[in-house]
BAPA-982539 format. One record per residue (C-alpha): residue number from 1; residue in one letter; x, y, z. Coordinates in Angstrom, 2 decimals. Example, Ala and Ser with C-alpha at 12.3 -4.5 7.8 and 13.67 -1.06 7.14 Angstrom:
// residues 2
+-----+------+---------+---------+---------+
! seq ! type !       X !       Y !       Z !
+-----+------+---------+---------+---------+
!   1 !    a !   12.30 !   -4.50 !    7.80 !
!   2 !    s !   13.67 !   -1.06 !    7.14 !
+-----+------+---------+---------+---------+
//
This chain:
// residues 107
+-----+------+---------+---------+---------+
! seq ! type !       X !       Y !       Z !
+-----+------+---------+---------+---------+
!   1 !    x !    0.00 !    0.00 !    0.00 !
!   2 !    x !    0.92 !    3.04 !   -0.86 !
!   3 !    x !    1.24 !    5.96 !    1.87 !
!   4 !    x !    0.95 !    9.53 !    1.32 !
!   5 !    x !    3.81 !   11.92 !    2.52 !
!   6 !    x !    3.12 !   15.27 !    4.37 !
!   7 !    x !    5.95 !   17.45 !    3.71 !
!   8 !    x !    5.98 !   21.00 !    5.91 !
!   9 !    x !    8.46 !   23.39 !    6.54 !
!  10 !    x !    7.67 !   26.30 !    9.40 !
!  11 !    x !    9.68 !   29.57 !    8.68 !
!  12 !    x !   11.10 !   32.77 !   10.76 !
!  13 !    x !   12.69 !   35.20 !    8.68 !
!  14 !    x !   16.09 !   36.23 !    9.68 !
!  15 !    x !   16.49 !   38.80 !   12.06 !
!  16 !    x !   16.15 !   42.23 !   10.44 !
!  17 !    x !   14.46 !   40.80 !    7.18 !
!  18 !    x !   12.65 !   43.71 !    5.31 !
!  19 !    x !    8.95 !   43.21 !    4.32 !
!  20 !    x !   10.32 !   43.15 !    0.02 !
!  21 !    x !   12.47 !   40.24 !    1.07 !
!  22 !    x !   10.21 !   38.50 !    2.86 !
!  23 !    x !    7.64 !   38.73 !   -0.23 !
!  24 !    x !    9.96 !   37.69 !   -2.51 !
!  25 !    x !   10.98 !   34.39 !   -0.86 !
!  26 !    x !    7.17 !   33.52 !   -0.43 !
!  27 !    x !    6.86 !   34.73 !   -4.12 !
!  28 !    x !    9.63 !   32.42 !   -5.18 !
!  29 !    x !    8.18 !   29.82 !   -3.35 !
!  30 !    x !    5.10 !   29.99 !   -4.40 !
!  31 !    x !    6.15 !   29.66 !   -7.96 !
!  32 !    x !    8.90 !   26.61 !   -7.83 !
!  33 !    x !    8.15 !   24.50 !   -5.23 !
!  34 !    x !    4.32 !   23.80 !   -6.75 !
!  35 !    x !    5.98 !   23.52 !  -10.14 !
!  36 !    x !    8.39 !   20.17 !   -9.28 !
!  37 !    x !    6.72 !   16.76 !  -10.22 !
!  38 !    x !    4.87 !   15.41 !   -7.94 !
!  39 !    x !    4.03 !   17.84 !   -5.58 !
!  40 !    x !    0.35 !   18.25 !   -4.98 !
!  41 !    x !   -2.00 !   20.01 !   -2.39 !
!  42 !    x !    0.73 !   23.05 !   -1.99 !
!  43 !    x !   -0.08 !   25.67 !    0.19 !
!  44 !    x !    1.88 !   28.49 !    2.34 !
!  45 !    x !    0.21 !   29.86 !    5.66 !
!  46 !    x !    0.73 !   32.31 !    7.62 !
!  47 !    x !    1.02 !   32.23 !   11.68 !
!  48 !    x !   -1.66 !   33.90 !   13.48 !
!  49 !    x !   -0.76 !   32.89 !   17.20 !
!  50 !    x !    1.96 !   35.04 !   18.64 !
!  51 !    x !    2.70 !   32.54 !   20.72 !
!  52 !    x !    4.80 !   30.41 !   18.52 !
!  53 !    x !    8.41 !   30.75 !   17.37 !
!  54 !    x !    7.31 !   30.88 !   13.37 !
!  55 !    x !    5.95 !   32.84 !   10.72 !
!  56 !    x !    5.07 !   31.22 !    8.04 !
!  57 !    x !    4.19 !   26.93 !    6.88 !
!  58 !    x !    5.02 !   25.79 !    3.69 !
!  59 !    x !    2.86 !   22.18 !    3.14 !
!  60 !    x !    2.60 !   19.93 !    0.26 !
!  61 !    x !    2.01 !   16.20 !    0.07 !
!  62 !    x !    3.12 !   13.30 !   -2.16 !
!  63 !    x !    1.95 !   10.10 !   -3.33 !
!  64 !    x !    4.11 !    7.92 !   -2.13 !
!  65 !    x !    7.52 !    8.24 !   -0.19 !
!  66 !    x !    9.46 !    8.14 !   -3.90 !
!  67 !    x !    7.82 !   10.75 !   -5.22 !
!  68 !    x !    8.77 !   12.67 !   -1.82 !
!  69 !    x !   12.63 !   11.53 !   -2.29 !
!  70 !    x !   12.62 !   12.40 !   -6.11 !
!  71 !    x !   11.65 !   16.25 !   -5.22 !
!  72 !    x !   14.16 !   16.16 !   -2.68 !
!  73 !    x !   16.92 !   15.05 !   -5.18 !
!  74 !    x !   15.05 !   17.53 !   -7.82 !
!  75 !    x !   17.14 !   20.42 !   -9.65 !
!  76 !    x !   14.42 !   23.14 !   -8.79 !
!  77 !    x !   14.30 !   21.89 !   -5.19 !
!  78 !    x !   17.95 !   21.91 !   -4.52 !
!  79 !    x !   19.01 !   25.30 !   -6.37 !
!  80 !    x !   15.38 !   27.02 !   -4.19 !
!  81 !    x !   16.91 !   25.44 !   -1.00 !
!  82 !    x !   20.86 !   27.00 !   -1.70 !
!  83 !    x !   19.00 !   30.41 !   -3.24 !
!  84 !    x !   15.85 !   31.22 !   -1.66 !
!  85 !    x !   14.81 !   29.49 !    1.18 !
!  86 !    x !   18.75 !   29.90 !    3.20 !
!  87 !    x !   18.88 !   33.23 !    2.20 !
!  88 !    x !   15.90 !   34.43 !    4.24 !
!  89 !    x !   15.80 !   31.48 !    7.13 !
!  90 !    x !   16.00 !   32.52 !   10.69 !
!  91 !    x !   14.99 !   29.45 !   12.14 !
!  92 !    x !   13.40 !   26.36 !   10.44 !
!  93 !    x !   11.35 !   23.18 !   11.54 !
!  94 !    x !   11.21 !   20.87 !    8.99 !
!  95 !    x !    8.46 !   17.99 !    9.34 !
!  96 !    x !    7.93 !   14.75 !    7.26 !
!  97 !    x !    5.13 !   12.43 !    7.91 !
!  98 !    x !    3.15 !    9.95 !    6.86 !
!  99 !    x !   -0.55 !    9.29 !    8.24 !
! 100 !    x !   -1.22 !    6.53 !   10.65 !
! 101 !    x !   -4.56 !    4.72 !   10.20 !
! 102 !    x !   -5.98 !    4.08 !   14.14 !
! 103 !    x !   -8.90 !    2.42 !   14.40 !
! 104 !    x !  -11.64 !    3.61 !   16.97 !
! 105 !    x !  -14.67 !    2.78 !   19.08 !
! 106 !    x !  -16.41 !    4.81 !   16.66 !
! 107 !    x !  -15.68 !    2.64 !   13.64 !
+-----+------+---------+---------+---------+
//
């Protein structure tokens, strides 16, 4: 069986970023990262508690843990990573999952 991946990556700009920077790198990101095979469901959110040490989550899943590795190992992904997403990082969490089925009472 086949499991889909959850890929996420939670953002704080470096200290001192400027607003133009900031929109650039979720400008850039918005335009590559969707664009590599086998990324679907791509969306970039913005943090709305104050109480947490990020900004801003990138998330996009995959079919199956190959596609996941072959963006990894992608052109587009590597050369964003080195010239977009460094360049801007204060801090990043980077999370990789896949979904557990647990069955219930309710079931």
């Amino acid at each position: 069986m086949r499991t889909k991946i959850k890929h996420a990556f939670a953002v704080r700009p470096k200290a001192g970023a400027e607003s133009d920077e900031i929109q650039d790198f979720l400008g850039r990101t918005a335009e590559i990262l969707p664009s590599i095979p086998g990324v679907e469901n791509f969306a970039i959110y913005r943090q709305i508690n104050p109480d947490t040490g990020f900004d801003y989550l990138v998330s996009m899943e995959f079919a199956c843990e190959k596609a996941y590795r072959e963006y990894n190992r992608h052109p587009l992904h590597e050369n964003y990573v080195a010239d977009v997403w460094m360049k801007i990082a204060g801090e990043i969490m980077v999370f990789d999952l896949e979904e557990i089925k647990i069955a219930t009472s309710l079931e």
